[in-house]
Structures are given as structure tokens and as C-alpha cells.
C-alpha positions in Angstrom: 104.8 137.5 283.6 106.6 140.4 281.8 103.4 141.0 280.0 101.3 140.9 282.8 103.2 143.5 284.3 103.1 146.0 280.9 99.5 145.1 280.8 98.8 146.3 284.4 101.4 149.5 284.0 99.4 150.5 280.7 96.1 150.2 282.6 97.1 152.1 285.3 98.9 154.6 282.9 94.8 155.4 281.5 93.3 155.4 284.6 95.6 157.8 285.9 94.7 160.1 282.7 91.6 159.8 282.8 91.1 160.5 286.6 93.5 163.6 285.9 91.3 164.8 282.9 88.1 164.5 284.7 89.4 166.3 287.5 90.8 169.2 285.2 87.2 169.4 283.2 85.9 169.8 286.5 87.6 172.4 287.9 87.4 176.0 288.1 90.9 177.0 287.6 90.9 178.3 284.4 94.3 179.1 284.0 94.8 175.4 284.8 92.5 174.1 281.9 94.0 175.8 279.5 97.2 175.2 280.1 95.7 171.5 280.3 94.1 172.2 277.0 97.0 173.0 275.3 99.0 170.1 276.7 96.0 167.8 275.2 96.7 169.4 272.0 100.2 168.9 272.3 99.7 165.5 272.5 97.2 165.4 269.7 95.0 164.1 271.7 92.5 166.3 270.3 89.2 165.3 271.8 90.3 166.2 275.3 91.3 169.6 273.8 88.1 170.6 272.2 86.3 169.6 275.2 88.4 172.0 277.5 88.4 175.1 275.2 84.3 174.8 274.4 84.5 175.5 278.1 87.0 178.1 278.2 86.7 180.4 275.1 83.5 182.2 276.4 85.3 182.6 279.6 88.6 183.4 277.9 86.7 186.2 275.7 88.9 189.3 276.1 92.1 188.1 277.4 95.4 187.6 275.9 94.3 183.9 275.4 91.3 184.7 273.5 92.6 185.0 270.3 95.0 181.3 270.4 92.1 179.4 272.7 90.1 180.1 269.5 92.3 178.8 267.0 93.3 175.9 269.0 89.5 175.0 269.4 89.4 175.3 265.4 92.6 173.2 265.0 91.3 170.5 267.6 88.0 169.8 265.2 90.9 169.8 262.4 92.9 167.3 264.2 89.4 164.9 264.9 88.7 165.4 261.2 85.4 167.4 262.4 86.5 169.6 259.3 82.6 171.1 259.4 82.9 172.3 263.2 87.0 172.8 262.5 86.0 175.4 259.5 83.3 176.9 261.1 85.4 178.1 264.3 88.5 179.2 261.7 85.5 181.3 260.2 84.7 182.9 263.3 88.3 183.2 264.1 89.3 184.9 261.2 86.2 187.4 261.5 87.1 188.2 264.8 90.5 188.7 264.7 91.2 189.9 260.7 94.6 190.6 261.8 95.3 187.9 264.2 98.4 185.9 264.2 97.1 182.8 262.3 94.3 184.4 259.9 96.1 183.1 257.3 96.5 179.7 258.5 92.6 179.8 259.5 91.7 180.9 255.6 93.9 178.1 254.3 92.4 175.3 256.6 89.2 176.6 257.1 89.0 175.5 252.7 91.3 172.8 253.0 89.4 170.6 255.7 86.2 171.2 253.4 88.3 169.5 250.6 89.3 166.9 252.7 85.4 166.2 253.3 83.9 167.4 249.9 81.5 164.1 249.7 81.1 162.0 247.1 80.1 163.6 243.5 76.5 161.5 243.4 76.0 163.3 246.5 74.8 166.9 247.4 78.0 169.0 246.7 77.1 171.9 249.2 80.4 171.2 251.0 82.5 171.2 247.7 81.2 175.0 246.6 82.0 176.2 250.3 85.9 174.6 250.0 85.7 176.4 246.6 84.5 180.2 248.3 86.6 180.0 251.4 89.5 178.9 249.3 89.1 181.9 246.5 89.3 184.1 249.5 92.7 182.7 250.3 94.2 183.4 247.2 93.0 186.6 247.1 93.9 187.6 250.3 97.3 185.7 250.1 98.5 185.6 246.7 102.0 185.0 247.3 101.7 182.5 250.0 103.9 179.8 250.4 100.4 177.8 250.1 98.9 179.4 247.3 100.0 176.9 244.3 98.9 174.0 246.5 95.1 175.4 246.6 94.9 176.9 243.2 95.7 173.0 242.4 92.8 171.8 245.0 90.4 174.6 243.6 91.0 173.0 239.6 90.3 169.5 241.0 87.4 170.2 242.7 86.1 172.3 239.7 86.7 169.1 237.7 84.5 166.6 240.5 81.6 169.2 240.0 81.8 169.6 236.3 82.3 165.7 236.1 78.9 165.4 238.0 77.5 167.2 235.8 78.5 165.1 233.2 76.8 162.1 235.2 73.6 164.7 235.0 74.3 164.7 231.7 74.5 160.8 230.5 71.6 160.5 233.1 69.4 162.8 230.9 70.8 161.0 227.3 70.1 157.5 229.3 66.3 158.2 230.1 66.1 159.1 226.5 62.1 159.3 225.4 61.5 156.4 227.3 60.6 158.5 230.8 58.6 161.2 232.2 59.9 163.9 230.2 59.5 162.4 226.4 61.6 164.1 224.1 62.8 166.6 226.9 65.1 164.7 228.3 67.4 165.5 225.4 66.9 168.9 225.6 67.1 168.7 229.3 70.7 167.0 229.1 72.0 169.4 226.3 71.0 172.1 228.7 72.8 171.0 231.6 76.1 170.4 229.1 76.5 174.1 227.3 76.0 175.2 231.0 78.8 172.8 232.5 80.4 173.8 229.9 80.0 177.9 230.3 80.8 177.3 234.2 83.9 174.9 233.3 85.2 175.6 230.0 89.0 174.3 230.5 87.9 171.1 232.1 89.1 167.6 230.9 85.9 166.5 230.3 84.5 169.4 227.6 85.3 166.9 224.6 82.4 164.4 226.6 80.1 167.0 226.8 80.1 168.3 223.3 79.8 165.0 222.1 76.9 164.2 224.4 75.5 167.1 222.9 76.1 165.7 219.5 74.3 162.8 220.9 71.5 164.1 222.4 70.6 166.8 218.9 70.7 163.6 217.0 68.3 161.3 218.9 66.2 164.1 219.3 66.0 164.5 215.7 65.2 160.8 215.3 62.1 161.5 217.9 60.9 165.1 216.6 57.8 166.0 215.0 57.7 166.8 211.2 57.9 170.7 211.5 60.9 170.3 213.7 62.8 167.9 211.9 64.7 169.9 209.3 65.5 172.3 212.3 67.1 169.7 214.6 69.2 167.7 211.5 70.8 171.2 211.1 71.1 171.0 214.8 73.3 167.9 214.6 75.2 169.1 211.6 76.0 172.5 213.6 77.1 170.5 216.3 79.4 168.0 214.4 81.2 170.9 213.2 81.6 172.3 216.5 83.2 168.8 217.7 85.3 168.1 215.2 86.9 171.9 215.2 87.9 171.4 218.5 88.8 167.7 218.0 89.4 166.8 214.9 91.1 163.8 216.1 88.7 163.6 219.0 88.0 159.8 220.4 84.5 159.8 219.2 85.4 161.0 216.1 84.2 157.7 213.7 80.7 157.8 216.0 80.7 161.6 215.0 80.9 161.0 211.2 77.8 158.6 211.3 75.6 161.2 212.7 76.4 163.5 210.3 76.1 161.8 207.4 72.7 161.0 208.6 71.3 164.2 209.2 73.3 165.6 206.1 71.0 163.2 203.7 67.9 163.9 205.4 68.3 168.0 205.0 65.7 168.5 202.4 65.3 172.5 202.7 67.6 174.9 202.6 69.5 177.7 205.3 
């Protein structure tokens, strides 16, 4: 019985919210819906919120709420975890108001809900380059911030999920080998995409992979090239061991290292 009656209370409890939100969205008391908006938001109930201040901030435009119905509109995409809509209306709030009261809380979550979102690294990475701009901004315009250590961490961790897709890029190319559409250039193709992960992320945990998949990729092309490229491309791979094993001398893919260049160092007939 007891539950019966908390079952009954509860459902009255919504319908009596619900009846009272549909009445505020309806009316044309403005002053009322925001105050309604902000109580929503209060509440984190943050889908009510965003509803009422869509309504209100073109009507608000100009008055002393303007500036806060803005950021409250941002925040209320924030709290749905709309962070695309949530960063788009801290953009426009920190353009419009450059000196507004929480232009440096926009900045910061304006990057920080794209971080939150950044999709996985197979996929388009769009979103991840945007957290990266918005942000750079922040540090630049707040260098000191209280929040500044915590996204110079979350700019070197997404850095590392884009250079570590280009290292997928990069096995991809080794994988296809000769065996594809591009022949021999997929070796060339994958060596490419290395030195320029590695120009665009040259501190990142993953730089001893992507020298050695260069190794890699200079010694199987060797193994497929035509006579009057052969001699070039064994000094290729002996170039490149060097380059590894200065780095890494006691790199992990050291032994593999050794093999390739004791091939291409007994097949290098001609001279520098």
C-alpha cells in the first residue's frame, strides 16, 4: 500500500512539472521564463533550460540578461553533453562579449567539451583539431589560469590520438605493401605520412614506431625496386638504421633493426 501511495505521489509530482513547464514555454512573460530558465538550470535539468533560452536570447538581446541568458544557453548544451551546440554558443558568447564575466570560462569549455567528444581516432578527426585551436586560444589568452596546466595536459593527449592515427596510416600503407593499387608506392606513401607525423609531432611517444616503420618500409622497398634504384634505396635503409639506432640504441626493435642492415650493407656494391 505504502508503495502505491509513493507511486501515485511521484506521478503526480511529473505531471505537475510538466503542466507547469508547458505553461511557462507558453507564455509571454519573459521575465517569468527566464527566471523559469534558470531555475531549470538550477536543477540541472538542462533540456528544459535550453528550450526556454532558444526562446528568450533573441528577445533578451540588449538587456542586462543578455550576456548570462547566453552563457546559460551554452552551459545547458554542456550539461546535455551537446558539446558541438554547447561550443558553438560559448563561441558566439565569447565574440560578443570579449570582456564578459565568463569569457574565460566559455574559452576553456568551449575546447574542453570538444575533448570530451573528440571521436574515435579511425574516424574523421575534425572535432579533435577544433578542441586543439579553441584550446591554444585559452592558453594564450589565459596563461596563468588556474586551468591552464589541465589543458596544456588535454592539448599533449590529443596531439598523441592524432599522431597515433597517423601511425595506423602508417602500418596501413606498410600492410598493403606491393600487393595493392599503388605497387611499390605504398612504401613510399607510408614513409611519407611518417617523417610528416613526425615533423608535426616530434616529442610524441610513438616517434621510435615511426622511424622504425620507416626502417621498414626503405627496406621492403628495396627488396621490390628496379635495378637502377637498388643501390640508392640499400643506402636508404642503411641511412635509416643509423638514424634509429642514434636515437635508440637500446630501442625495442633493435635485433629486427640489425637484420636489415646487415642485408642492405652486403648488397651495396657501388660506392657514396
Amino acid at each position: 500500500m505504502r508503495k502505491l501511495v509513493y507511486y501515485i505521489l511521484a506521478a503526480a509530482a511529473v505531471f505537475s512539472s510538466c503542466g507547469e513547464y508547458n505553461k511557462v514555454l507558453k507564455s509571454t512573460d519573459y521575465e517569468l521564463k527566464y527566471t523559469y530558465a534558470k531555475k531549470y538550470f538550477n536543477a540541472k535539468q538542462y533540456t528544459k533550460s535550453a528550450t526556454l533560452l532558444e526562446d528568450l536570447i533573441v528577445v533578451l538581446k540588449g538587456t542586462n540578461n543578455a550576456e548570462e541568458s547566453l552563457y546559460l544557453l551554452a552551459q545547458s548544451y554542456y550539461g546535455q553533453k551537446d558539446y558541438q551546440t554547447a561550443s558553438q554558443y560559448f563561441n558566439t558568447y565569447y565574440t560578443t562579449y570579449p570582456k564578459g564575466e565568463y569569457v574565460e570560462l566559455a574559452r576553456y569549455y568551449s575546447g574542453y567539451g570538444l575533448y570530451l567528444d573528440s571521436p574515435d581516432v579511425r574516424l574523421d578527426q575534425a572535432q579533435t583539431y577544433k578542441a586543439l585551436e579553441d584550446l591554444q586560444l585559452y592558453l594564450e589568452y589565459y596563461p596563468q589560469s588556474e586551468r591552464a596546466a589541465d589543458a596544456q595536459d588535454i592539448m599533449f593527449e590529443l596531439q598523441e590520438k592524432l599522431a597515433y592515427k597517423e601511425l595506423l596510416a602508417t602500418k596501413l600503407y606498410y600492410n598493403l605493401g606491393p600487393h595493392q593499387a599503388y605497387i611499390g608506392n605504398n612504401y613510399l606513401a607510408g614513409i611519407i605520412t611518417a617523417q610528416n607525423a613526425l615533423r608535426d609531432y616530434p616529442y610524441s611517444k610513438y616517434r621510435e614506431d615511426f622511424i622504425y616503420l620507416m626502417l621498414q618500409s626503405k627496406y621492403e622497398l628495396a627488396l621490390v625496386s628496379v635495378d637502377e634504384k637498388l643501390q640508392g634505396r640499400y643506402r636508404d635503409v642503411v641511412d635509416e638504421y643509423y638514424n634509429y639506432v642514434n636515437e635508440f640504441p637500446e630501442g625495442k626493435y633493435r635485433r629486427q633493426a640489425q637484420r636489415y642492415f646487415d642485408y642492405a650493407g652486403k648488397r651495396i656494391t657501388d660506392t657514396y
